[in-house]
N, C-alpha and C positions, 0 to 999 in steps of 0.2 A: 551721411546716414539719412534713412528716409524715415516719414513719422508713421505712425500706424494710420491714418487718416489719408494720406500719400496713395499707401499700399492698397486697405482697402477701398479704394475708389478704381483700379486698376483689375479688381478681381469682379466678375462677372456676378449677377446678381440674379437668383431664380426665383419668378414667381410660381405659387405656390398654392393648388385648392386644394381644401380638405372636402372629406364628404362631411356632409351635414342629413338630420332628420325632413329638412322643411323643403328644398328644392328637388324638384324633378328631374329626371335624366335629360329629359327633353331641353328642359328649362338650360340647363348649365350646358347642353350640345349650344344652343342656340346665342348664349351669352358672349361663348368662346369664340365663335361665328362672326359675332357683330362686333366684339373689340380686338380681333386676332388679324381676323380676315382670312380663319382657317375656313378652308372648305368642310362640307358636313362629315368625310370621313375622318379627317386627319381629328377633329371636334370629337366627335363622337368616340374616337380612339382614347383621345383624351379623358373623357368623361368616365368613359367605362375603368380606368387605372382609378378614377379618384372612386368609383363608383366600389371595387372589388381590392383595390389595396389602400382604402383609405385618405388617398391622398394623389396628385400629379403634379408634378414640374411641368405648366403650361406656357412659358417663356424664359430666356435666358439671356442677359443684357446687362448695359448699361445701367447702375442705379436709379441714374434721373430719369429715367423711361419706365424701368423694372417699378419703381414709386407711382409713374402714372399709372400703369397696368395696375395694380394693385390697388388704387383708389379707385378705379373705373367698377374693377368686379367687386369693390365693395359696397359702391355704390347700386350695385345689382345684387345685395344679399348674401353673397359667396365670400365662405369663409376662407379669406387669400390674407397667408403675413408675407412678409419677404423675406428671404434668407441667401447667404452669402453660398455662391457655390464652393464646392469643396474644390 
């Protein structure tokens, strides 16, 4: 039998922006740019989801990467938690 700890280490992890009042479109195109290495449209696509639904799934990974991603945009202001993909 495997532990729960086993399992979810093997289940993909999505990070996660919300919109927020304080950052620009601009701002969070350009954030996702420089820790992604999305070009400006694929970013921009991005932005506009968190911009008009609230929220984007801007990577899908590894935990211990999914954790770096997530400190990185945090460290840039962006409201990012992580969650367990379904």
């Amino acid at each position: 039998a495997r532990t729960d700890e086993e399992t979810s280490l093997d289940v993909p992890w999505n990070v996660v922006v919300h919109d927020d009042p304080v950052n620009l479109m601009q701002y969070v195109t350009f954030v996702l740019m420089k820790i992604f290495g999305y070009d400006e449209k694929k970013a921009a696509i991005l932005m506009m989801q968190v911009h008009k639904q609230g929220r984007s799934i801007v990577w899908t990974g590894q935990r211990e990467k999914a954790e770096f991603y997530v400190q990185q945009l945090q460290a840039h202001q962006l409201k990012t938690p992580l969650e367990k993909a379904a």
